[in-house]
N, C-alpha and C positions, 0 to 999 in steps of 0.2 A: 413462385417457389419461396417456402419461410427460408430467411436466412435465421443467422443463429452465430451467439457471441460466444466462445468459451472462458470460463474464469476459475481458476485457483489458487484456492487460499492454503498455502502449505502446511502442514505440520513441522515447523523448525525450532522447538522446544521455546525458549523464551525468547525466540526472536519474530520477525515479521517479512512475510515474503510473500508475493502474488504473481501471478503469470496472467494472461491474459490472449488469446487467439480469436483475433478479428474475422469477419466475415469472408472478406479476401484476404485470406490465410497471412496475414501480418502477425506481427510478434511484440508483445511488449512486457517488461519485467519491472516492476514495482516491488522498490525494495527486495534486497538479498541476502539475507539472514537466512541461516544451514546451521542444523545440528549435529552431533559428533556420527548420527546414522542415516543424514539424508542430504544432499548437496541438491538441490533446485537447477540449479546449472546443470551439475552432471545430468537430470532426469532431464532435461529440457534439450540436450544437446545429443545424447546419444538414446535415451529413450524414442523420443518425440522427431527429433530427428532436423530438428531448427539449424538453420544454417547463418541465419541473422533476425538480430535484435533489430527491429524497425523504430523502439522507442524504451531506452531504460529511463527509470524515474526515480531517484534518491531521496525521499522525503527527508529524512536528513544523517550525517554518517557517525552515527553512533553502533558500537559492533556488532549489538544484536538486529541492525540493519545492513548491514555489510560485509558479514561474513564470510560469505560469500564470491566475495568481489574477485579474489584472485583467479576461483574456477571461471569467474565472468569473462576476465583477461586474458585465461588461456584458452578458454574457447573463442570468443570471438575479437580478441583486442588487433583482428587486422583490419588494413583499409577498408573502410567499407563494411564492417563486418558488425558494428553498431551506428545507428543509422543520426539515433540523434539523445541527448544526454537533457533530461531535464532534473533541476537542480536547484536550491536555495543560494546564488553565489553569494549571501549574505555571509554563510558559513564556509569564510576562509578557514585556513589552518591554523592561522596565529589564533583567529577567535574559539576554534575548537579549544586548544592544547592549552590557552587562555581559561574556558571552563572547566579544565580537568587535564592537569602538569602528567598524567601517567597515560594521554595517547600519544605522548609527543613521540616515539620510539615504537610504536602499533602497526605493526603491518600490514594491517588490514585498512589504515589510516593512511599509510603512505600508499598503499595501492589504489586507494579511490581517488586520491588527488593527482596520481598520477595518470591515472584515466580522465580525471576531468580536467587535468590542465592539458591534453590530447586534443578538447574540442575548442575551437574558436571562435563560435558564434555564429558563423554563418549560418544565411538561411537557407531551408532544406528545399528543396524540391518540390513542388504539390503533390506529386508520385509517393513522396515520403509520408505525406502530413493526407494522404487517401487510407481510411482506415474503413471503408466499404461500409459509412454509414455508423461507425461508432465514433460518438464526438466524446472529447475530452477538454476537461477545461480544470487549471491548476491555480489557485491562490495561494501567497505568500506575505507573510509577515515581515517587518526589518526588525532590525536590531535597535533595541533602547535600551540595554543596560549598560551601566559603567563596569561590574561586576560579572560577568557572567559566570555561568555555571550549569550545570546539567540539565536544567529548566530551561536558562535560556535554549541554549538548542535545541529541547522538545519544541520549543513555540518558535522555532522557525520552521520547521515541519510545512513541507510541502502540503499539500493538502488536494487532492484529488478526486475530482466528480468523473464517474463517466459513464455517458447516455448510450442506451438501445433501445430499442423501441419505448416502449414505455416504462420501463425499466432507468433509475438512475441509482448507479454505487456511489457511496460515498467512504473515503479510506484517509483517515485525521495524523496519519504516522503517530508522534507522540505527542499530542497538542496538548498541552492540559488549561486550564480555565483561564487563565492569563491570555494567553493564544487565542482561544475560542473569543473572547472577547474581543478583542482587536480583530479575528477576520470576519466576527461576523460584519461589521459594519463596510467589507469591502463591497465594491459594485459589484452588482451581480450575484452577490454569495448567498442572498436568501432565498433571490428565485430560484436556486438550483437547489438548496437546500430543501425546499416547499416541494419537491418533485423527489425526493429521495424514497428510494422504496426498500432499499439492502443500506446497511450501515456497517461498514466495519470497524470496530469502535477501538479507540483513541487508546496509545499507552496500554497497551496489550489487557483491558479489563484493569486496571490500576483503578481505586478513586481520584486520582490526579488528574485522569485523562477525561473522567468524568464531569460532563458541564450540564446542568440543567437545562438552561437557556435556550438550547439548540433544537432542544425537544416543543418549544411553543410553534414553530414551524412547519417540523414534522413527526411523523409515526411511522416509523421502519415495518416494512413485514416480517424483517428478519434482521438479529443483530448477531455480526460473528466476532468473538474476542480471539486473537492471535496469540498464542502465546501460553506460558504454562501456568496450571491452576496458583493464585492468590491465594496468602494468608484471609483467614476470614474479615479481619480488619482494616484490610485495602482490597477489598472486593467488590468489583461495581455489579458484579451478573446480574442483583437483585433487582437495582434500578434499573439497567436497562431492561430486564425483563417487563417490572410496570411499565415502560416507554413504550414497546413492541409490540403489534396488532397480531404477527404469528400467521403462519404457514403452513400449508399442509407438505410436508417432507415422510416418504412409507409408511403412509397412515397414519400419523400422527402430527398433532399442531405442535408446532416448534416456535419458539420467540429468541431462542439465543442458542447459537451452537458454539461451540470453542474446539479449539483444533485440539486440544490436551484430551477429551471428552470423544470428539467428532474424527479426528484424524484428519488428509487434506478433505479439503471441502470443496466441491465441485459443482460450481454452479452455469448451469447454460441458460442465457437470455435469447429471446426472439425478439425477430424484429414486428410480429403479431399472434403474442399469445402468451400464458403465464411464463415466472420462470422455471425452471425446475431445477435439484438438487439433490445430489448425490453426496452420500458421505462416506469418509475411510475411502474416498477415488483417487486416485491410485490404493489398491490395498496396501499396507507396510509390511516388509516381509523382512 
């Protein structure tokens, strides 16, 4: 019997948000970024019908990563009810409100720290960390600046791979070239890189988030920019489209969809057989 991974790339204006539905019906949420007309939460919880987060992931808490966060906590902020928090602890509070004096009073800021100072480290269960065959694997930067500021916290950015069958995603939150550099040199990070086949690319389509380098590795069949159309002058689409080998999505080859463009972006993996790709999934109404 094929299993089969589900993954969506939301439409939340200039923010960034993915969901993800394991093969045994596990739950994970990467990044929580909502726009003034679509809450991720709300569709996840009362649409879909999720009862628990098996795995949220904060690449890192900047708002248009987080917006989200309070519907997170009213829907599931009970016992039990998020299963396990993965996070950059590099990016305390003081070092946030450190790089920008105007979240120190953010809501959305005091919410996510309240949620993460909720989890204590323990380890989870294998019950928990059993995702029916979809492996995931997270890389992290530390902090070297004396100064920081909104960069630094892009380049703590979680950084997230994850495997189905032949299929590997890869999602940079806001890395930009300073970042890229220092993770590529972690273990492990090239061989997973070299198997990438979906890129969700870095800094919502920004040139910042844009690193050449990462591209000697590999060539995406598809690359999706998160986030709302760029000035032409901070626009990567171009490049990554030369990066991008391209898909067949309803008849047509595709190398870069954007959710401003594409609306959410629905993609299912197998565990033996291409992926496929639906777009505007959920339709917007």
């Amino acid at each position: 019997m094929v299993q089969q991974t589900e993954l969506y790339v939301w439409d939340v204006g200039d923010g960034a948000a993915i969901y993800v539905k394991t093969p045994n019906d596990k739950h994970v949420v990467i990044d929580c970024g909502a726009s003034d007309d679509f809450s991720p939460a709300d569709y996840i919880k009362s649409t879909l019908g999720v009862s628990t987060i098996n795995g949220l992931v904060i690449s890192h808490p900047h708002k248009d990563h987080i917006n989200d966060i309070l519907k997170i906590k009213e829907h599931w902020d009970k016992v039990n009810e998020i299963k396990l928090l993965m996070r950059n602890k590099e990016i305390g509070k003081e070092l946030l409100i450190e790089s920008n004096n105007d979240l120190k009073d953010d809501k959305y800021v005091k919410g996510y720290y309240e949620l993460a100072d909720s989890f204590n480290g323990g380890n989870p269960s294998k019950e928990y960390l059993d995702f029916g065959g979809l492996e995931r694997k997270y890389f992290l930067n530390t902090n070297t600046d004396e100064k920081p500021d909104s960069s630094t916290i892009n380049n703590l950015s979680v950084v997230t791979f994850i495997k189905f069958g032949a299929d590997v995603v890869l999602y940079g939150g806001d890395m930009e070239e300073y970042g890229w550099k220092e993770i590529l040199g972690k273990d492990g990070f090239k061989e997973l890189l070299k198997k990438t086949t979906i890129y969700i690319a870095s800094h919502h389509g920004h040139k910042s988030g844009y690193y050449a380098d990462i591209f000697e590795y590999f060539q995406p069949k598809l690359t999706i920019i998160p986030g709302n159309k760029r000035d032409d002058d901070d626009d990567a689409t171009g490049e990554y489209d030369e990066k991008t080998e391209g898909m067949s999505i309803d008849g047509k080859d595709e190398k870069v969809l954007t959710t401003y463009e594409d609306g959410h972006i629905h993609i299912t993996l197998y565990d033996d057989g291409e992926p496929k790709v639906k777009l505007n999934d959920p339709p917007k109404t």
